[in-house]
C-alpha positions as CSV (number, residue, x, y, z in Angstrom):
1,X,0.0,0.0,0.0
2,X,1.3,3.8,-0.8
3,X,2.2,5.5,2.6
4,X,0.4,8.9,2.6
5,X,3.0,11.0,3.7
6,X,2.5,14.3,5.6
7,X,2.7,17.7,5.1
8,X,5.4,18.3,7.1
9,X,7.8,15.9,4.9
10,X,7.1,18.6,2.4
11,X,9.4,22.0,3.0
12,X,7.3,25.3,3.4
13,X,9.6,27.0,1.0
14,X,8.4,24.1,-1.9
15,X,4.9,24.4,-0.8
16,X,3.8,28.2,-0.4
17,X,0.0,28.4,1.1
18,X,-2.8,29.3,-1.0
19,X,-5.7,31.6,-0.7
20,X,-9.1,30.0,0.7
21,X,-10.7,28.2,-2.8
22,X,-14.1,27.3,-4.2
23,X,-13.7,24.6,-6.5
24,X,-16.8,24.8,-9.0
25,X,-16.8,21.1,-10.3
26,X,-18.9,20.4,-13.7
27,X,-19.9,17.1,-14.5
28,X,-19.1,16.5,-11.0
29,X,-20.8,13.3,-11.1
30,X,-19.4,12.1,-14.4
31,X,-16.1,9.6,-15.5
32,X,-13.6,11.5,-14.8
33,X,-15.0,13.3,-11.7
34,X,-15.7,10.1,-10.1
35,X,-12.7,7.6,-11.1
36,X,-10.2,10.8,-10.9
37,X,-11.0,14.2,-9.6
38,X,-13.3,13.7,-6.3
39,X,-10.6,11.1,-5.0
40,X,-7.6,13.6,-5.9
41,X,-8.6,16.1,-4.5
42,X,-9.7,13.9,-1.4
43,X,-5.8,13.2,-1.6
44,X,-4.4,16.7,-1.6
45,X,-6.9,17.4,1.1
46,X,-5.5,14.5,3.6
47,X,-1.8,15.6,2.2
48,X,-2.3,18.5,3.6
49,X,-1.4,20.5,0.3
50,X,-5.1,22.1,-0.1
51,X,-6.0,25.5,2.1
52,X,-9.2,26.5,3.4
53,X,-12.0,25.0,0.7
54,X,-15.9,24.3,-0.9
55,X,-15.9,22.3,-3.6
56,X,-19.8,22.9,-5.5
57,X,-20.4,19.7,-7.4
58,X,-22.6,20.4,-10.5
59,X,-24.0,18.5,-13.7
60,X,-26.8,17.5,-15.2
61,X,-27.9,15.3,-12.6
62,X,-31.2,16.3,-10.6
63,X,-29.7,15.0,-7.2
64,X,-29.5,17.0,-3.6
65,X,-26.4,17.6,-1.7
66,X,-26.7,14.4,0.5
67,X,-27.3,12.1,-2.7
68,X,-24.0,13.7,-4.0
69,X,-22.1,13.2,-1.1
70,X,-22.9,9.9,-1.2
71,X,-21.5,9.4,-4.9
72,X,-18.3,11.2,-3.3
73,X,-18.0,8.8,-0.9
74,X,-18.7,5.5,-3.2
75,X,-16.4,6.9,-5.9
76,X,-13.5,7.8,-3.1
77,X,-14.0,4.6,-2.2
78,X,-13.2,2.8,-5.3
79,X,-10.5,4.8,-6.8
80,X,-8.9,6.7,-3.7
81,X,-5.3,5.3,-3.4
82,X,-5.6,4.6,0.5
83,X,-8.6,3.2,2.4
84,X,-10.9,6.2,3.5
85,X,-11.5,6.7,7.3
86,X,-14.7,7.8,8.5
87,X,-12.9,10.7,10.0
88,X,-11.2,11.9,7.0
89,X,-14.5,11.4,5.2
90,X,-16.3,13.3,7.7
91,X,-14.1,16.1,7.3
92,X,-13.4,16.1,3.4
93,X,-18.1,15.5,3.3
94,X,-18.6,19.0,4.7
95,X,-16.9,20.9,2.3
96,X,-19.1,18.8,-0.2
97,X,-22.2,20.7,-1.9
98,X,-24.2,20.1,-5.0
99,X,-26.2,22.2,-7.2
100,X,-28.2,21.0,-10.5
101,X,-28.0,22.8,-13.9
102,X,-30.8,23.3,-14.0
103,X,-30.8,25.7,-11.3
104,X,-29.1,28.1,-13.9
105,X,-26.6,30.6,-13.9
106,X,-29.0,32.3,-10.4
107,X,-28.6,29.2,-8.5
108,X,-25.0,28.0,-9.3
109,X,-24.1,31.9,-8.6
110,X,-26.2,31.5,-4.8
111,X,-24.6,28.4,-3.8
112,X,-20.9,30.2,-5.0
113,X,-21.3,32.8,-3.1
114,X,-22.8,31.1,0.2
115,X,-20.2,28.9,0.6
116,X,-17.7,32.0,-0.1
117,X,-19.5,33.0,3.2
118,X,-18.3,30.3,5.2
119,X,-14.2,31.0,4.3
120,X,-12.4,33.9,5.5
121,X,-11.4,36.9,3.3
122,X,-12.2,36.5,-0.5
123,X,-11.6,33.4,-1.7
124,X,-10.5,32.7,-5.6
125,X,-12.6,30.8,-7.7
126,X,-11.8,27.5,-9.4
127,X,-13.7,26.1,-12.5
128,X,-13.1,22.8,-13.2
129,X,-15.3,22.0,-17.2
130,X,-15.2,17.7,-16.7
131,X,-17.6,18.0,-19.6
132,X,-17.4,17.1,-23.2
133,X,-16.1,20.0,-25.5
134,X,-19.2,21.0,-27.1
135,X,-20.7,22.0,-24.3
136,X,-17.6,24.1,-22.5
137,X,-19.0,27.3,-24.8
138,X,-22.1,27.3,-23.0
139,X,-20.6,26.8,-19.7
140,X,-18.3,29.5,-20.1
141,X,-21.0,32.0,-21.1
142,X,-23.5,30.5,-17.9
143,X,-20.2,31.1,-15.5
144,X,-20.2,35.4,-17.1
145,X,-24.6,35.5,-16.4
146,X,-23.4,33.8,-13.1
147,X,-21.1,36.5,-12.4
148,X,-18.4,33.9,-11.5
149,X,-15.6,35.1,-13.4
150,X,-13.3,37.8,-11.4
151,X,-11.3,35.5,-8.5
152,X,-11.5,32.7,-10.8
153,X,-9.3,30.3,-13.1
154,X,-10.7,27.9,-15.5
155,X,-9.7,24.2,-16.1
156,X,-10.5,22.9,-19.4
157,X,-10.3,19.4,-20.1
158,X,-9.1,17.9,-24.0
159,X,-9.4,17.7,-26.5
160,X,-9.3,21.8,-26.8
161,X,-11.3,21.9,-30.1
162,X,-11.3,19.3,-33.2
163,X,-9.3,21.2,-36.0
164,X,-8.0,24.7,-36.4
165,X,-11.4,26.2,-37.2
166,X,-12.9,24.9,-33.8
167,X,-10.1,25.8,-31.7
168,X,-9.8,29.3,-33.0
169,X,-13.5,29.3,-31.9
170,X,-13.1,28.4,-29.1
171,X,-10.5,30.6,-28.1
172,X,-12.4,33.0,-29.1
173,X,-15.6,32.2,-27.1
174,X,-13.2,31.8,-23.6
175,X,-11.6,34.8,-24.2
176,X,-14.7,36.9,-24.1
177,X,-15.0,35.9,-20.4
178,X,-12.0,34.8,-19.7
179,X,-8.5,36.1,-19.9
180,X,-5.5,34.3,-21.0
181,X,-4.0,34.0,-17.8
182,X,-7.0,32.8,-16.0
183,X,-7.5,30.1,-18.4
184,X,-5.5,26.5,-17.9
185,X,-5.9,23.9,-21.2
186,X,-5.0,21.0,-18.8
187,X,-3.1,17.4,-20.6
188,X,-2.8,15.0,-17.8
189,X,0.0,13.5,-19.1
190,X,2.2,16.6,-18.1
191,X,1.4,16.4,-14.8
192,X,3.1,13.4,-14.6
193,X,5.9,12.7,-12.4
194,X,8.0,11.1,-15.4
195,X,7.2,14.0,-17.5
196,X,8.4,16.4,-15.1
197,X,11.8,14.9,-15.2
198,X,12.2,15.0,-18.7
199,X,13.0,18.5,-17.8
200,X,15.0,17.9,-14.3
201,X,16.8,15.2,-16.5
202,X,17.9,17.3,-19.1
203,X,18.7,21.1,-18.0
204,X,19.8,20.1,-14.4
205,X,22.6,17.8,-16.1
206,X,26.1,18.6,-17.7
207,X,26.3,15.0,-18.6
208,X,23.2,14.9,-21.7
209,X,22.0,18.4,-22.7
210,X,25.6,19.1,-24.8
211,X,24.8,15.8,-26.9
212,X,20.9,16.4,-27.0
213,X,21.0,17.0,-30.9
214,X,21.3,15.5,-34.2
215,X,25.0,15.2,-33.7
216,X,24.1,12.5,-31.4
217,X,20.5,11.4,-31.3
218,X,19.5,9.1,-34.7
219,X,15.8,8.9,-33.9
220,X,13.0,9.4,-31.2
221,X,10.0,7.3,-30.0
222,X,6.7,8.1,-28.2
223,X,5.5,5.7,-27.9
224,X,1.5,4.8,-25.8
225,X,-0.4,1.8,-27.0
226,X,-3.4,1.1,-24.9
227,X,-4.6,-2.4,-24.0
228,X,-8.2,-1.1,-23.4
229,X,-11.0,-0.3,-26.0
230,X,-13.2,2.0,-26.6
231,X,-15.9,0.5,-24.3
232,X,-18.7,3.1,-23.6
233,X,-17.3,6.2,-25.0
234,X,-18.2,4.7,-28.5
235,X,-20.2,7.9,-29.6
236,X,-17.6,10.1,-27.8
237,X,-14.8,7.9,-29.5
238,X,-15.9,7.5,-33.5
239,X,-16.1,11.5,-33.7
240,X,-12.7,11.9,-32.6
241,X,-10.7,9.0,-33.0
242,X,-6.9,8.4,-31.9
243,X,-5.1,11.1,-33.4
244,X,-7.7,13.9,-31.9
245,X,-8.1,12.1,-28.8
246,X,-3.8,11.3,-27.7
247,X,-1.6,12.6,-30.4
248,X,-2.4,15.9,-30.4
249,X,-3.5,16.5,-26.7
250,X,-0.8,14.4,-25.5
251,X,1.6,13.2,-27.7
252,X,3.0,16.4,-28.9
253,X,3.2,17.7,-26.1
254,X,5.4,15.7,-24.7
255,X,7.5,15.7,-27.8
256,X,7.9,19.6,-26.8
257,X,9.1,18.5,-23.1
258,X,11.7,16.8,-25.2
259,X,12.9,18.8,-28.3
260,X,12.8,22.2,-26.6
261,X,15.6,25.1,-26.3
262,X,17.0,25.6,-22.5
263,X,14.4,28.2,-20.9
264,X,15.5,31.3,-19.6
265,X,14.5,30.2,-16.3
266,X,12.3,27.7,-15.2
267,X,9.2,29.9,-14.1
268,X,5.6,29.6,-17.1
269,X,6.5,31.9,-19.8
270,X,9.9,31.0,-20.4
271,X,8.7,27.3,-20.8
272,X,5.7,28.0,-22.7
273,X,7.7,30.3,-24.8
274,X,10.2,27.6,-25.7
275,X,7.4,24.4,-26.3
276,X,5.7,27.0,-28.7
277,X,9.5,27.5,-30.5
278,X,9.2,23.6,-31.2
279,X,5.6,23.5,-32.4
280,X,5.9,26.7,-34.8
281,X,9.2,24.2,-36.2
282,X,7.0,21.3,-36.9
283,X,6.4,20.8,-40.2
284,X,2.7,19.6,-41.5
285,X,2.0,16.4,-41.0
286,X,2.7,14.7,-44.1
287,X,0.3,11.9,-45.3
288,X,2.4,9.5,-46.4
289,X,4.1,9.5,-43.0
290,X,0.7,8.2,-41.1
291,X,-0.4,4.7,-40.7
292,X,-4.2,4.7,-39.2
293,X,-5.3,1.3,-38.1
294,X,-8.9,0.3,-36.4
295,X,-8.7,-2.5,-34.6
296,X,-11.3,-5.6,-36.0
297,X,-14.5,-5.8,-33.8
298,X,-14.7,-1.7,-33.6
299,X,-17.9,-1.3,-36.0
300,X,-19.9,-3.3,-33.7
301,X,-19.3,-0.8,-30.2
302,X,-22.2,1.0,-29.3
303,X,-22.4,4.1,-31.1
304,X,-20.1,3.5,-33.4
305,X,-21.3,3.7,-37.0
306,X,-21.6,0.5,-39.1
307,X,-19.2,2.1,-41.9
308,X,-17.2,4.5,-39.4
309,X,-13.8,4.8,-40.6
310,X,-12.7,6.4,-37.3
311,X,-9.0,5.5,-36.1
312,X,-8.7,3.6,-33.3
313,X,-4.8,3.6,-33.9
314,X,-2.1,6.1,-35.1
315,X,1.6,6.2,-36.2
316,X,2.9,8.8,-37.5
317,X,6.2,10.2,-38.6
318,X,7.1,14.0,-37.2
319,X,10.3,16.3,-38.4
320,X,11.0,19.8,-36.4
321,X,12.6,22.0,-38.6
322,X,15.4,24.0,-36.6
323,X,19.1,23.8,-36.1
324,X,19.3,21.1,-33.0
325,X,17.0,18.5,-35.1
326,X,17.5,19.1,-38.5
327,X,17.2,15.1,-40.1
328,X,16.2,13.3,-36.7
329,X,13.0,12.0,-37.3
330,X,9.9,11.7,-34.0
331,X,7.7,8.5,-34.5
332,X,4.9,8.7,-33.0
333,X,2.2,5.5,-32.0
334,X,-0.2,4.9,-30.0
335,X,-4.0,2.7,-30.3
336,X,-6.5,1.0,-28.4
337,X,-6.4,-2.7,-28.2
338,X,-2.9,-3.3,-28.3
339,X,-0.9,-5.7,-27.2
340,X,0.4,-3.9,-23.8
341,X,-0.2,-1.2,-22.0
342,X,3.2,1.3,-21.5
343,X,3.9,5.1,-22.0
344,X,7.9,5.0,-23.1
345,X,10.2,7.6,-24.4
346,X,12.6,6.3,-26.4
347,X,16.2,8.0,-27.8
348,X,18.3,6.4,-30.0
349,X,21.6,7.1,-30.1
350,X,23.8,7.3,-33.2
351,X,26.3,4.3,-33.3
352,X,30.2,5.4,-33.5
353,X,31.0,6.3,-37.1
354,X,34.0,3.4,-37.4
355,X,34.2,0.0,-35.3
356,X,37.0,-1.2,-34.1
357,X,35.5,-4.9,-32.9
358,X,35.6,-7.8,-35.1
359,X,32.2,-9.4,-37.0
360,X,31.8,-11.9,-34.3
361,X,32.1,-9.3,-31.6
362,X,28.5,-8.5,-31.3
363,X,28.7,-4.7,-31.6
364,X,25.8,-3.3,-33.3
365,X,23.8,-6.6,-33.3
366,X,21.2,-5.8,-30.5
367,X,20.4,-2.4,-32.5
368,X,22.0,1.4,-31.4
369,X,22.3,3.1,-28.0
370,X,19.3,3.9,-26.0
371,X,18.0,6.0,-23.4
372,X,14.2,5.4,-22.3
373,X,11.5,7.3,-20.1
374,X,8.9,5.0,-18.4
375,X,5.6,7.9,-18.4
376,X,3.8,5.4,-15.9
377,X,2.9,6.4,-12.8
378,X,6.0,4.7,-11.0
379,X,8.3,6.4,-13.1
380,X,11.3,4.9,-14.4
381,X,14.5,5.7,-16.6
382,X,17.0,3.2,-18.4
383,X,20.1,4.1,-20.4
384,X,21.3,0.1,-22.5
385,X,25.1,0.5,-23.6
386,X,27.0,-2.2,-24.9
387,X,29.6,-3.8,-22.4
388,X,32.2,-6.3,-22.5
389,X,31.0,-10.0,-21.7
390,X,33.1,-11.2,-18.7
391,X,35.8,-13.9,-19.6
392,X,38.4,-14.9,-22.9
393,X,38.2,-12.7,-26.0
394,X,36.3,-9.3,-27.0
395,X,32.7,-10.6,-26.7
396,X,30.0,-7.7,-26.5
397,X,26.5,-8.1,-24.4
398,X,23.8,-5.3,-24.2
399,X,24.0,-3.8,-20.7
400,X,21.6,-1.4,-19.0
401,X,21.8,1.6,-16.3
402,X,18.3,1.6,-14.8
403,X,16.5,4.0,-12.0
404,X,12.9,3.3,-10.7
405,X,11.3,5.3,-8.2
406,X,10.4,2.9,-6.1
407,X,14.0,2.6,-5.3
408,X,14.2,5.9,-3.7
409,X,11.4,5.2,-1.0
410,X,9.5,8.2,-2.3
411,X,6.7,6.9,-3.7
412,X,4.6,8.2,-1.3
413,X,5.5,12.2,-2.4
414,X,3.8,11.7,-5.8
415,X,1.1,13.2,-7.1
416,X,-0.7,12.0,-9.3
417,X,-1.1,13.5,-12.6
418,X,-4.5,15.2,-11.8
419,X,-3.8,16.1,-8.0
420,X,-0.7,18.2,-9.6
421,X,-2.5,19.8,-12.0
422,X,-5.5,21.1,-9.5
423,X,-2.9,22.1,-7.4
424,X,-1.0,24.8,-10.1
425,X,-4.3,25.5,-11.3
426,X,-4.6,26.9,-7.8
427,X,-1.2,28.3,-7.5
428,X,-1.9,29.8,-10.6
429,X,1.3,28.0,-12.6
430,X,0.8,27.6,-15.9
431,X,4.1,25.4,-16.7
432,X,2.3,22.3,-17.5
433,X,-0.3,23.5,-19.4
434,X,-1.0,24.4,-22.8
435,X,-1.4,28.0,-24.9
436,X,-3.9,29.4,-27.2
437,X,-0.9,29.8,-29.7
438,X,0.0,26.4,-29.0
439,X,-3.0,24.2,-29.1
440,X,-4.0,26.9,-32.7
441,X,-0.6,25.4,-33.7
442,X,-0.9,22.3,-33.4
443,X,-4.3,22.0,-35.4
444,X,-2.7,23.8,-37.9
445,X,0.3,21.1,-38.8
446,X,-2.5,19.1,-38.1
447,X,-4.8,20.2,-41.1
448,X,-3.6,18.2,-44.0
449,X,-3.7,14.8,-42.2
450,X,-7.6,16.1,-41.3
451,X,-8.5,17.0,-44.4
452,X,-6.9,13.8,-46.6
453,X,-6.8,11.1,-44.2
454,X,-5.1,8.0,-45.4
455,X,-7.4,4.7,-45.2
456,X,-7.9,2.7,-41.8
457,X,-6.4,-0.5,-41.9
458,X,-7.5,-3.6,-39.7
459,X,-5.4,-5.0,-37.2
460,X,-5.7,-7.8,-34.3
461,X,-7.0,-6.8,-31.2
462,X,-4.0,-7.8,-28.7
463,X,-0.9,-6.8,-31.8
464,X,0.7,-4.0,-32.0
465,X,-1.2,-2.8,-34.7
466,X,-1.3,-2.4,-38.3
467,X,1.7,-4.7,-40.1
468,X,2.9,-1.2,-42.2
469,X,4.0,0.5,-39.7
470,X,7.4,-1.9,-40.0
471,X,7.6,0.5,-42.9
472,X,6.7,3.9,-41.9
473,X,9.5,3.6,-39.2
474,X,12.2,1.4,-41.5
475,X,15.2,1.2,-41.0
476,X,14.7,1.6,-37.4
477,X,12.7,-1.0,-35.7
478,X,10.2,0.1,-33.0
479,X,11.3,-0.5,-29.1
480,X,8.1,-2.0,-28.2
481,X,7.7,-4.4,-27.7
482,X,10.7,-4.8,-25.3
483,X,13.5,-7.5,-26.0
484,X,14.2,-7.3,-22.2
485,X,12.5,-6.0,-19.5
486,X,12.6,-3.7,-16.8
487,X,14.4,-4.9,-14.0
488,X,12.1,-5.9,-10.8
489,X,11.7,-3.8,-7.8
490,X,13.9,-6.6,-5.2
């Protein structure tokens, strides 16, 4: 079980105390709320790391406050990390209140400001939209009749928009209430421990960042297949489809966290500033660099069309146009139904120009160089080398360096991805979340894959998808799955 560790193994410098908060929740008694959001912020409660708080659940559920409090508790139950105690419960339930839709923007706007009553000072406002993105438009404009808007931040989940037209739209609706600073375009997969030390790992070491470059690196890998399906978000699913729903809300993002220029410091701007360099150096996604598979069985999910030629898998080849990555080539995967489950970063590293070892050696055979980033929650990092097998002659085995979290006994201080993103949303930190000029970006490479797609092919549920993309990413061979594994906590 994950010890829960206190506040006080946290420094006060590293954690500075927030303002009171009212967390307005919408589609409080949805997926996401339930399976992620209601037991995070449970978490950050017992941790210690929330201040003074209401959270007002709301949706389009016709329940009273008790009846939600009771979906808290059943959902905290399931998915909280540790076992609930009825006094933690007791004390996280009163903070709990609930107020329909259809009460309008008058009656989310009286339950706001009488739980503002019960905190000290003025508190700031926190909108959390857990709602499809269709509706976030009209949400947006009920929060400015409400008069919700000054004290307040907005979290809005993915995927922000469906092209470039929609985006733009968007952006435009939000920013008629909202400004850009109040507004936080969250991607869960940068509030990731892992992801985080993308950027510890590169700009805090001498040893990497001065061979971070096609002088070095032959190729990249992002790779996230998915062993689940679609299941009930079928509807949801088959207007989107992969490349909407992970490459471009996920995907490419964290391809930014790994091709960008050393900020100027490590404070929002400067980071934002440098992932957008990276995006406006992508080049359009060219066609004949995408593979889109759909994996056999997909017609029949409920609300899927009988014809749908949704993608339910994507690979894709990306190039970034600027000095440090001039002919290193991203590859890009990920797909429902596959044959694992794994979030990986993988660098390969150019082999030396000349060998000195002779053909029965084994230099070279077990492929280049690599250094890999395990996204998953317990984070790890492995760096395979080639090294000399023990005994007579010059015999060569694959060796690894490896690091797992675990290792270090901290477990317990992470956050998860969710818990750390509420908490900047609070703190007002916009590092790990995205810009209007990036997200606009992205659609725009984005627009001739949209607009042409190439055809779905079929592929096995439990494979690793589609049998072309041995060709989209030839010469190179793709890391998953793994020819060894990870090395077992002991």
């Amino acid at each position: 079980m994950t010890t829960l560790h206190s506040p006080t193994d946290v420094s006060p410098e590293a954690v500075p105390a927030l303002p009171p908060q009212v967390l307005v929740l919408f589609g409080a008694t949805g997926n996401l709320a339930q399976r992620k959001l209601l037991p995070g912020l449970l978490h950050l409660a017992r941790a210690g790391l929330l201040p003074e708080h209401r959270i007002v659940g709301t949706s389009l559920e016709d329940i009273d406050e008790q009846q939600f409090r009771e979906l808290a508790r059943q959902a905290c139950d399931k998915f909280a990390r540790n076992r609930v105690t009825e006094t933690e419960w007791a004390e996280f339930s009163k903070r709990l209140t609930y107020v329909p839709q259809s009460a309008g923007p008058g009656g989310l706007s009286e339950a706001v400001t009488r739980v503002e009553g019960e905190l000290p000072g003025l508190p700031r406002r926190l909108h959390y939209l857990s709602i499809p993105p269709s509706a976030a438009g009209e949400v947006v404009n009920m929060l400015a009749e409400a008069n919700l808007v000054d004290r307040a931040r907005i979290i809005m989940e993915k995927p922000f928009g469906t092209d470039l037209a929609s985006a733009q739209l968007l952006n435009e609706t939000v920013h008629e209430v909202f400004s850009e600073y109040q507004i936080f375009r969250i991607d869960h997969f940068l509030g990731k421990e892992a992801a985080q030390n993308i950027l510890a790992f590169r700009f805090a070491n001498g040893l990497f960042e001065p061979i971070w470059n096609r002088e070095h690196i032959e190729h990249v890998q992002i790779d996230v297949p998915e062993t689940i399906s679609v299941d009930d978000r079928g509807t949801f699913y088959d207007s989107t489809g992969a490349y909407r729903d992970m490459v471009v809300t996920h995907l490419l993002q964290i391809l930014a966290f790994m091709a960008m220029e050393p900020p100027t410091a490590l404070e929002p701007r400067a980071i934002s500033e440098e992932k957008n360099k990276v995006f406006r150096s992508l080049q359009d996604i060219d066609v004949r660099n995408v593979v889109r598979g759909q994996y056999e069985g997909y017609r029949s999910t409920p609300g899927v069309a009988p014809d749908s030629d949704t993608e339910t898998f994507v690979a894709l080849r990306c190039v970034i146009d600027n000095w440090r990555w001039a002919g290193v080539p991203f590859y890009l995967r990920t797909g429902k139904r596959m044959a694992e489950s794994a979030r990986i970063i993988s660098i390969a590293f150019r082999e030396p120009p000349k060998s000195m070892f002779p053909a029965n050696s084994g230099v070279g055979t077990k492929g280049p160089d690599h250094l890999t980033f395990d996204l998953a929650d317990a984070s790890k990092l492995s760096l395979s080398f080639y090294g000399k097998h023990p005994g007579p002659g010059m015999r060569l085995d694959k060796l690894s360096l490896q690091f797992a979290l675990h290792e270090t006994g901290q477990e317990g201080d992470v956050l998860e991805a969710y818990e750390r993103l509420i908490y900047d949303a609070m703190s007002g930190d916009h590092t790990l979340f995205t810009t209007a000029e990036g997200i606009e970006r992205l659609w725009e490479v984005s627009t001739p894959l949209l607009e042409s797609p190439p055809e779905v092919e079929l592929y096995r549920q439990g494979s690793w998808g589609p049998s072309s993309i041995r060709d989209l990413i030839a010469p190179h061979v793709w890391r998953l799955p793994f020819e060894r594994g990870w090395r077992q906590s002991r």
